[in-house]
N, CA, C and O atoms as CSV, one atom per row, in Angstrom:
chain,resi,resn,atom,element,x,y,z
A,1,UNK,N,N,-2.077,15.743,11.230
A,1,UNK,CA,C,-1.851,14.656,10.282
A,1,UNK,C,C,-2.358,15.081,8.908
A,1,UNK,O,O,-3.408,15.714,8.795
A,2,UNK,N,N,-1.684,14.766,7.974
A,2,UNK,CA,C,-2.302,15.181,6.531
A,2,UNK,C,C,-3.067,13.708,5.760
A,2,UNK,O,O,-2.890,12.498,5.627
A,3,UNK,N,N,-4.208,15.040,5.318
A,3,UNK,CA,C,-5.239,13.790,4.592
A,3,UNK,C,C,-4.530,13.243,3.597
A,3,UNK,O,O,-3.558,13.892,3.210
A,4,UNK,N,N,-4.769,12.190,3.067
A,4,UNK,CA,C,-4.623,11.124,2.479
A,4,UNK,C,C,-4.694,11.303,1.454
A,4,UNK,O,O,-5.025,12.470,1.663
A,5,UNK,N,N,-4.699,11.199,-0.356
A,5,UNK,CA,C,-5.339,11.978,-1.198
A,5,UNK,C,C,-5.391,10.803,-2.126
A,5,UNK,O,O,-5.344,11.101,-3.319
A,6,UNK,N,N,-5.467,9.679,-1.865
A,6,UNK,CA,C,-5.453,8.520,-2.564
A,6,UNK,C,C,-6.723,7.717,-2.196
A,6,UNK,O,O,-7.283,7.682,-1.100
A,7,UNK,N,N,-7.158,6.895,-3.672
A,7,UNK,CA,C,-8.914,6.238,-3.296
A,7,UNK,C,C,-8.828,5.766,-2.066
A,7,UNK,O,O,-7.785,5.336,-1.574
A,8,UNK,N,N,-9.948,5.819,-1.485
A,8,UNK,CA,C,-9.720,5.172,0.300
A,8,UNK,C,C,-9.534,3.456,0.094
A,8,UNK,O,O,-10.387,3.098,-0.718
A,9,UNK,N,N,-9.066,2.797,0.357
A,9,UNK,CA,C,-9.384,1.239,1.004
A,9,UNK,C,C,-10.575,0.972,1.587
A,9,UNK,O,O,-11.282,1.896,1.989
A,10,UNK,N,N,-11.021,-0.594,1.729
A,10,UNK,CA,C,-9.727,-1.710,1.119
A,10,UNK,C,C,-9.805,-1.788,-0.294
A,10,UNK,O,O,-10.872,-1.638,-0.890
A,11,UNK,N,N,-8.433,-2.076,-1.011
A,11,UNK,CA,C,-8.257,-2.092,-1.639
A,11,UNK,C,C,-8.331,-4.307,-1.917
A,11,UNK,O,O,-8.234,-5.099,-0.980
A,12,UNK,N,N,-8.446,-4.558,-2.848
A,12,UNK,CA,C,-8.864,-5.994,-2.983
A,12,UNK,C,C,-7.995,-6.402,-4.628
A,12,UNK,O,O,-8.062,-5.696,-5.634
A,13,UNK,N,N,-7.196,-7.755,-4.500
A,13,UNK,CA,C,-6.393,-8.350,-5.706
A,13,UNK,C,C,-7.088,-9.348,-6.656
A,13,UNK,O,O,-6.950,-10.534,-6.353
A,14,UNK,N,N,-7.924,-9.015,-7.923
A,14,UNK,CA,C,-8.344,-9.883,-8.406
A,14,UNK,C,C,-7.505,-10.660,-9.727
A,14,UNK,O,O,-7.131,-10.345,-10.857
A,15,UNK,N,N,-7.459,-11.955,-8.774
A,15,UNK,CA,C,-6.073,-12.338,-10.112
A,15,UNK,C,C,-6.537,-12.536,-11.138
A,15,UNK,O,O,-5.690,-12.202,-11.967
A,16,UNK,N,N,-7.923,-13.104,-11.906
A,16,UNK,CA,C,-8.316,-13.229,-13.330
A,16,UNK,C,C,-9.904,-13.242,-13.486
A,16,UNK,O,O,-10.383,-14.025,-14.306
A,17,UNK,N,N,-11.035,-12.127,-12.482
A,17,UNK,CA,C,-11.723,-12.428,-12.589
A,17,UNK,C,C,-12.479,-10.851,-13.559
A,17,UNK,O,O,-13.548,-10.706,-14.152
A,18,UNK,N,N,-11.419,-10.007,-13.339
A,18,UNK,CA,C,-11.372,-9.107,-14.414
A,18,UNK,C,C,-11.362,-8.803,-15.785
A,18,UNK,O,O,-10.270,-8.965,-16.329
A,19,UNK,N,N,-12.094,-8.489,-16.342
A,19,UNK,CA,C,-12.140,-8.921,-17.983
A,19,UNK,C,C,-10.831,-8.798,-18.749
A,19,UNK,O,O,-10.590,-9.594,-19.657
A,20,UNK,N,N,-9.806,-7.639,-18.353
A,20,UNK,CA,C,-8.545,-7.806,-19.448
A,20,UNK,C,C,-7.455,-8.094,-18.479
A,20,UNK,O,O,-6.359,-7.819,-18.968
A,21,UNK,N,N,-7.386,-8.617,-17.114
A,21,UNK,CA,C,-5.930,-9.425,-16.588
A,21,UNK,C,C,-6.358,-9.079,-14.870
A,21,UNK,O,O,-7.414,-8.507,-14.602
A,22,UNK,N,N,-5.732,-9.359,-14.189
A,22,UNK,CA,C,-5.469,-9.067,-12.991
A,22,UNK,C,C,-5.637,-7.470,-12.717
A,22,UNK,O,O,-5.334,-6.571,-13.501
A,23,UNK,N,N,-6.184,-7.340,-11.435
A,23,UNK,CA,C,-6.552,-5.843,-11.020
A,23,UNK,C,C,-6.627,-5.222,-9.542
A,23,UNK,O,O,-7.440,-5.717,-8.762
A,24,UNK,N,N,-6.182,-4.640,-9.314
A,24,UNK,CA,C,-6.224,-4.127,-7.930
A,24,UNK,C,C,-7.947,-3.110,-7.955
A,24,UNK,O,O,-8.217,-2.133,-8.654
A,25,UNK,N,N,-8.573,-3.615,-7.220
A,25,UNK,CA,C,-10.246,-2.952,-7.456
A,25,UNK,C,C,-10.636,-2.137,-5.808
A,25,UNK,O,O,-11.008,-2.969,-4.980
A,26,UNK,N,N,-10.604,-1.103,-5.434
A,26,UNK,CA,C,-11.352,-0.719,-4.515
A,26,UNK,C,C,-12.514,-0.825,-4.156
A,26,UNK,O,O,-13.323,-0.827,-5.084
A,27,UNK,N,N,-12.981,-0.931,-2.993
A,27,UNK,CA,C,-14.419,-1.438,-2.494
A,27,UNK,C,C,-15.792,-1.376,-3.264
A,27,UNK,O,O,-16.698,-2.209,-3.287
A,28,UNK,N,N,-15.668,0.074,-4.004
A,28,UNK,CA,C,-16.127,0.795,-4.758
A,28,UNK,C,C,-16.086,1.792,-6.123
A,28,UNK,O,O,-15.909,2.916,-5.652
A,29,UNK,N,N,-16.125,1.846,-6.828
A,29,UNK,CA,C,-15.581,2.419,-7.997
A,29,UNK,C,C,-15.036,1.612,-9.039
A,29,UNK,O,O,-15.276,0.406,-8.968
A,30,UNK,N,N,-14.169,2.145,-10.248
A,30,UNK,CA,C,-13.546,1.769,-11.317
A,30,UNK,C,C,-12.073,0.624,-10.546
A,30,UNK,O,O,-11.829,0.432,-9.355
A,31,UNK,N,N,-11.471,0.160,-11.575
A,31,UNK,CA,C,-9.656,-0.393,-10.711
A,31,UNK,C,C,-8.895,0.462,-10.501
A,31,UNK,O,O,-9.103,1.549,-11.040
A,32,UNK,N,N,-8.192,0.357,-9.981
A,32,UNK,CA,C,-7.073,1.422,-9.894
A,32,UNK,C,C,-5.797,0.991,-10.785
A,32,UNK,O,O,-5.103,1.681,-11.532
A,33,UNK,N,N,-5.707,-0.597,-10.407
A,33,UNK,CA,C,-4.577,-0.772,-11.438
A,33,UNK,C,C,-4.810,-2.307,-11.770
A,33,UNK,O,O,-5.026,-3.289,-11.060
A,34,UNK,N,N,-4.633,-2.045,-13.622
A,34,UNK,CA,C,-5.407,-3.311,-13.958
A,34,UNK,C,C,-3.380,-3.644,-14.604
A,34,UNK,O,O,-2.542,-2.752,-14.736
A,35,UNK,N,N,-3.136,-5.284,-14.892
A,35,UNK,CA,C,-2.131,-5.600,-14.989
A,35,UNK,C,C,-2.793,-6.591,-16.313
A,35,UNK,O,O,-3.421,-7.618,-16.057
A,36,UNK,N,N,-2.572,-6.159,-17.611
A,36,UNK,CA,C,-2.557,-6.600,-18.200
A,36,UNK,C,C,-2.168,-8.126,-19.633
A,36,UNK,O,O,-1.721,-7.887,-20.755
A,37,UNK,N,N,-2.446,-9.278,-19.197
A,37,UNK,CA,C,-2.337,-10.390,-19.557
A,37,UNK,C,C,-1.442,-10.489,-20.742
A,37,UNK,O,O,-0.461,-11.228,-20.662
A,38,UNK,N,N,-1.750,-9.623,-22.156
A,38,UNK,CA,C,-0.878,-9.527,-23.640
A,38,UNK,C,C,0.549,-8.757,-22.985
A,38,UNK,O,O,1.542,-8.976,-23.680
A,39,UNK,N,N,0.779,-7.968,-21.864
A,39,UNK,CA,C,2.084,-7.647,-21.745
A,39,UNK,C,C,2.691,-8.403,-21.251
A,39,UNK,O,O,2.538,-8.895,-20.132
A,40,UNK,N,N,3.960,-8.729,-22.509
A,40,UNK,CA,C,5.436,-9.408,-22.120
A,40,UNK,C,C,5.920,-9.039,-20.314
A,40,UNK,O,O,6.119,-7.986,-19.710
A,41,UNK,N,N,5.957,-10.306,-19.970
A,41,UNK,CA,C,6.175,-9.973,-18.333
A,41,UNK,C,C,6.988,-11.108,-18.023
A,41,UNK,O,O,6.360,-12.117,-17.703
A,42,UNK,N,N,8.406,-11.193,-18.044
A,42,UNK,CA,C,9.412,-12.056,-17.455
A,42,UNK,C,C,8.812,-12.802,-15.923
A,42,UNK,O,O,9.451,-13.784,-15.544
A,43,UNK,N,N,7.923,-12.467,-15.284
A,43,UNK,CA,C,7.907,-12.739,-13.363
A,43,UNK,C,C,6.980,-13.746,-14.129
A,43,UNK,O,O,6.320,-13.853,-15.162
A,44,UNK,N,N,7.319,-14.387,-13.041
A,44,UNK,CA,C,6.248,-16.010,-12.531
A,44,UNK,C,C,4.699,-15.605,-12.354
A,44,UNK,O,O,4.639,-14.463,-11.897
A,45,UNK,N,N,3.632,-16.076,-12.531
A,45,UNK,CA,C,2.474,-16.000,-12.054
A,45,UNK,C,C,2.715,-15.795,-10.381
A,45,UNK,O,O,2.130,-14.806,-9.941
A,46,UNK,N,N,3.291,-16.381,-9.640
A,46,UNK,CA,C,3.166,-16.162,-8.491
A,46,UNK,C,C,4.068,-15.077,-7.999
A,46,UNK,O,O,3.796,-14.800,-6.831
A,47,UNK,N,N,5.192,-14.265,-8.562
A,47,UNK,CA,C,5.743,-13.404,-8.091
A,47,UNK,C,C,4.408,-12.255,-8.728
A,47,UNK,O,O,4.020,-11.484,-7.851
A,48,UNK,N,N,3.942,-12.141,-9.646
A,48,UNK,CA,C,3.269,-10.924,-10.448
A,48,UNK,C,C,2.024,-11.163,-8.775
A,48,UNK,O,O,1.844,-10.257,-7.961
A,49,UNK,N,N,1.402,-12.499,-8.681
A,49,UNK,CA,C,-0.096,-12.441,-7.695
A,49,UNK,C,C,0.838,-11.804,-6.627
A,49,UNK,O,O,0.287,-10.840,-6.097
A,50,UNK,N,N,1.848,-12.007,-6.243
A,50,UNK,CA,C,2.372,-11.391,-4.909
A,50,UNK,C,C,2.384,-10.297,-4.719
A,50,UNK,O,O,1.994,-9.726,-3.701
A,51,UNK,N,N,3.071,-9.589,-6.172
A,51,UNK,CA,C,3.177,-7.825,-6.403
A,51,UNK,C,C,1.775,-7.228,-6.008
A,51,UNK,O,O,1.503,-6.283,-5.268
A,52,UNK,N,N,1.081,-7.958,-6.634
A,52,UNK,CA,C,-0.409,-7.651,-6.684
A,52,UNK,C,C,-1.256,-7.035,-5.534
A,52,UNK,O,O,-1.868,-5.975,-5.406
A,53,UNK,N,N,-0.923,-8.755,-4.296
A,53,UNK,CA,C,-1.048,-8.794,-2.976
A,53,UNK,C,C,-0.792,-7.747,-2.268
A,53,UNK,O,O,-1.634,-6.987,-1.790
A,54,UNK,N,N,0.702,-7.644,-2.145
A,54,UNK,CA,C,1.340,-6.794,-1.958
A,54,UNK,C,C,0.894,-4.733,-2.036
A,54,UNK,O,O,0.969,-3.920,-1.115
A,55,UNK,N,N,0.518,-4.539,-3.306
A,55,UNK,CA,C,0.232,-3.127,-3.730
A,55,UNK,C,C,-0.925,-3.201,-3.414
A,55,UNK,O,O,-1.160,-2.009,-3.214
A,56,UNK,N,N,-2.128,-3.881,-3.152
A,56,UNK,CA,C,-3.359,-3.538,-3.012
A,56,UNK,C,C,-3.430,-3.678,-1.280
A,56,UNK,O,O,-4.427,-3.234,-0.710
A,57,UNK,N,N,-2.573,-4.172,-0.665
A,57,UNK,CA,C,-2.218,-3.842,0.881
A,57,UNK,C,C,-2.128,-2.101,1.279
A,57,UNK,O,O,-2.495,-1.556,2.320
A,58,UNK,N,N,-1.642,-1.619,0.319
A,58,UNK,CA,C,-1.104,-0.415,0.791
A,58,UNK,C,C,-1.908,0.492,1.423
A,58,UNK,O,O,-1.252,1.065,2.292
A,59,UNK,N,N,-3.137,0.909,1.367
A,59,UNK,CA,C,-4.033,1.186,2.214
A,59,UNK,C,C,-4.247,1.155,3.460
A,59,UNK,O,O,-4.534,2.131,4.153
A,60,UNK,N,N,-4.081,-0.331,3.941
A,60,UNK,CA,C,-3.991,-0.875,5.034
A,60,UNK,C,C,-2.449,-0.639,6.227
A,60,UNK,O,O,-2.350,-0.388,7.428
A,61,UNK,N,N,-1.262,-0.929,4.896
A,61,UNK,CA,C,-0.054,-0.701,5.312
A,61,UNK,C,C,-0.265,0.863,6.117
A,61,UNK,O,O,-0.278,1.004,7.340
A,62,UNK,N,N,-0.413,1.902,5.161
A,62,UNK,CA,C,-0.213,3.209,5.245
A,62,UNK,C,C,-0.762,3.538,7.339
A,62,UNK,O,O,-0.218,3.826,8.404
A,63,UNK,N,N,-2.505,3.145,6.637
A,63,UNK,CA,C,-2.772,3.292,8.235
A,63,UNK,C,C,-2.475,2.814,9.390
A,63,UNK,O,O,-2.927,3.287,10.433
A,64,UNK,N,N,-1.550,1.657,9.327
A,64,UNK,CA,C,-0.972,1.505,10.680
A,64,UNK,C,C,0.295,1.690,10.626
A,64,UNK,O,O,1.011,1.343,11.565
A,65,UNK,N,N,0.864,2.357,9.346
A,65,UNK,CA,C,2.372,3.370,9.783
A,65,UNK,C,C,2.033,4.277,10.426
A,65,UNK,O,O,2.669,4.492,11.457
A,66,UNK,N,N,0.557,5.430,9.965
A,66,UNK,CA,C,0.009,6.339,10.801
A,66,UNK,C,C,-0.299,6.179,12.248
A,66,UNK,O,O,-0.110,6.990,13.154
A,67,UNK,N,N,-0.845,4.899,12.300
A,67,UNK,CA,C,-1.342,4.954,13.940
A,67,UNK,C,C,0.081,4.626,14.408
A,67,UNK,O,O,0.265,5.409,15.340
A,68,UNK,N,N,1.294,3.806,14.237
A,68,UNK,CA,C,2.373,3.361,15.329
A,68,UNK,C,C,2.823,4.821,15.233
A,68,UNK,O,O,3.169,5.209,16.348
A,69,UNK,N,N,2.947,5.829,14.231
A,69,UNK,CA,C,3.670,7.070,14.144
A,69,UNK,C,C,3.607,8.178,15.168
A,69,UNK,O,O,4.462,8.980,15.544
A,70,UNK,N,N,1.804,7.907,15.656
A,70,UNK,CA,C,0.771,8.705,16.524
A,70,UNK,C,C,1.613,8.491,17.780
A,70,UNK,O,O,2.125,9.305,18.548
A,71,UNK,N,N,1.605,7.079,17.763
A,71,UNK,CA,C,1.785,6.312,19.090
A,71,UNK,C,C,3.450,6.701,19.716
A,71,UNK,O,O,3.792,7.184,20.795
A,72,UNK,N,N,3.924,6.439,19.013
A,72,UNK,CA,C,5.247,6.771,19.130
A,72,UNK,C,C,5.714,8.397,19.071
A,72,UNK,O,O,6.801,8.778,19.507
A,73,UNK,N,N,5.103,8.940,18.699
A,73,UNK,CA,C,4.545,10.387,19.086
A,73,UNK,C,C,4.257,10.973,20.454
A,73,UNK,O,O,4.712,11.923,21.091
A,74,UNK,N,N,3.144,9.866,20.709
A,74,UNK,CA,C,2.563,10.407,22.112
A,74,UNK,C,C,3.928,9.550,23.312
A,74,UNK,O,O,4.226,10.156,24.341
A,75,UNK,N,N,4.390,8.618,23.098
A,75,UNK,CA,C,4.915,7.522,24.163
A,75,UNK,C,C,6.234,8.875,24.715
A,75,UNK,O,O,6.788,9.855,24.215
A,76,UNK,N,N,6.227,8.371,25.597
A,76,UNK,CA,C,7.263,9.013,26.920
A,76,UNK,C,C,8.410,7.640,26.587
A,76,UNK,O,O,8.137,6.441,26.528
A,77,UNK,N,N,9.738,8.314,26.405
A,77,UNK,CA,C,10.963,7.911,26.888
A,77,UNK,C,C,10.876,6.614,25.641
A,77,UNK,O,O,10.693,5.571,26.268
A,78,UNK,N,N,10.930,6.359,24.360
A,78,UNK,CA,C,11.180,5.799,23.864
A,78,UNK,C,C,11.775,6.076,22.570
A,78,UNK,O,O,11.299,5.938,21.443
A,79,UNK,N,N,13.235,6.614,23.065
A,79,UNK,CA,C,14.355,6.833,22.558
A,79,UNK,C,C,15.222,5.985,21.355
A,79,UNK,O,O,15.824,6.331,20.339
A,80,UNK,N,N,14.933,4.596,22.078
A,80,UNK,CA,C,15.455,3.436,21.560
A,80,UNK,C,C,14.915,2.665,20.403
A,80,UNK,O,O,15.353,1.618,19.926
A,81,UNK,N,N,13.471,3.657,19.895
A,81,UNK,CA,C,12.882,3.171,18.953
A,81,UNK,C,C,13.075,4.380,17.660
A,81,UNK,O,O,12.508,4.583,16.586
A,82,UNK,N,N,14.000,4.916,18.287
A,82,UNK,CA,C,14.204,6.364,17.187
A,82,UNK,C,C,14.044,5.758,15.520
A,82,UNK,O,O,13.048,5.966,14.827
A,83,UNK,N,N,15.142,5.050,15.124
A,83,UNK,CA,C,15.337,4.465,14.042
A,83,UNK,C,C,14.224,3.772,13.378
A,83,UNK,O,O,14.051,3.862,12.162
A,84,UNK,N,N,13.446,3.065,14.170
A,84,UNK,CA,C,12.269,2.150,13.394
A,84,UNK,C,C,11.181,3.862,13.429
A,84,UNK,O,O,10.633,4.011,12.337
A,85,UNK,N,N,10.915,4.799,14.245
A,85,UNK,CA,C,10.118,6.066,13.777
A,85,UNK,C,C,10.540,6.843,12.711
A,85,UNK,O,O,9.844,7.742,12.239
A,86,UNK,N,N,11.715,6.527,12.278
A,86,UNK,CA,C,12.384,7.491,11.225
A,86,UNK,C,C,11.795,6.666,9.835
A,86,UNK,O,O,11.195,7.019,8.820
A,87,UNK,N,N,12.233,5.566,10.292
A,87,UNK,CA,C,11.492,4.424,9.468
A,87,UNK,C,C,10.200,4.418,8.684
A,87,UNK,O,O,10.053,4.051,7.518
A,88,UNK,N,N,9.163,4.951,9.632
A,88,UNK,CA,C,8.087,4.678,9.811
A,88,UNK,C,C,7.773,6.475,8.868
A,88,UNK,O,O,7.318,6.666,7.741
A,89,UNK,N,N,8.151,7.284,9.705
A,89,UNK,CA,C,8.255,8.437,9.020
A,89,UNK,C,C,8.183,8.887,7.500
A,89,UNK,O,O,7.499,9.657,6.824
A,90,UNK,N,N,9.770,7.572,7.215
A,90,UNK,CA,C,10.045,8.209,6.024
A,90,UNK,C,C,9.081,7.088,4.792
A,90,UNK,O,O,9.010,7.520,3.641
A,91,UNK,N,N,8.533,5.988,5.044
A,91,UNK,CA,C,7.726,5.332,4.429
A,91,UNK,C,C,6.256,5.833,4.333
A,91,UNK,O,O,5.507,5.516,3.409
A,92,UNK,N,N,5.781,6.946,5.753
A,92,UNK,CA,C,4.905,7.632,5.394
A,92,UNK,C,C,4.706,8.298,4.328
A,92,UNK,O,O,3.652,8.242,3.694
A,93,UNK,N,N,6.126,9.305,3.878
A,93,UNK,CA,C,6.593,10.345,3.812
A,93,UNK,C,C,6.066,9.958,1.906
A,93,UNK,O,O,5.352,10.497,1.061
A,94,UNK,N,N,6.907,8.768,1.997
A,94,UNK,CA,C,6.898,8.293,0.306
A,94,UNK,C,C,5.709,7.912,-0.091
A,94,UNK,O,O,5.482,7.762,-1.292
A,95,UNK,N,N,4.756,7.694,0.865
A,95,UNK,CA,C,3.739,6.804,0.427
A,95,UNK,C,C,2.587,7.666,0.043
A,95,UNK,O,O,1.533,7.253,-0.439
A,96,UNK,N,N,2.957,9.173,0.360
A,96,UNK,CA,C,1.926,10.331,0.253
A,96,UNK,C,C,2.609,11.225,-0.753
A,96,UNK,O,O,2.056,12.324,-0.729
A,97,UNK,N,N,3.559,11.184,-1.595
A,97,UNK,CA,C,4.439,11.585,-2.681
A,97,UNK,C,C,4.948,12.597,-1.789
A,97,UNK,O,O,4.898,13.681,-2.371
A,98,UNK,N,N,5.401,12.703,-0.661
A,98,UNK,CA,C,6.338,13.818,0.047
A,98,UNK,C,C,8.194,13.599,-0.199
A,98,UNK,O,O,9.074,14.408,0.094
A,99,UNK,N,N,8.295,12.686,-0.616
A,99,UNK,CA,C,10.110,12.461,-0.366
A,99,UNK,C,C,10.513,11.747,-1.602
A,99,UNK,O,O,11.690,11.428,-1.774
């Protein structure tokens, strides 16, 4: 399996308690991605908190694409799940800048 090369998780969504806008903040350290309040932004408050939600999941997402990937790896005779592993594969694949 290849290491990871991105800040570890969890990653956590703070919608305005950040001094210049909304921020995706890891457990520890600086933000990773702060979303700034003065930028012109057409989305709703609640589609932008969703994006938010959403991208600071990814941590979490990633490692249980890894573990079903393992799993489906090791499993005997499950042929019929080809498509959702390719799936799973190729969302790995992107999520580690491979594809």
């Amino acid at each position: 399996m290849t290491e990871n090369k991105h800040t570890p998780g969890p990653w956590r969504y703070y919608r305005a308690s950040y001094p210049v806008g909304p921020a995706i903040v890891p457990t520890s350290g600086p933000s990773i991605i702060t979303f700034f309040n003065e930028c012109p932004d057409l989305r709703s408050q609640n589609e932008h908190d969703a994006n938010g939600i959403l991208a600071a999941t990814a941590p979490e997402l990633l490692a249980a694409c890894e573990a079903m990937a393992e799993a489906l790896d090791q499993a005997d005779d499950v042929w019929w799940l080809q498509d959702e592993a390719d799936q799973i594969d190729a969302a790995i694949a992107k999520a580690r800048g491979e594809a």
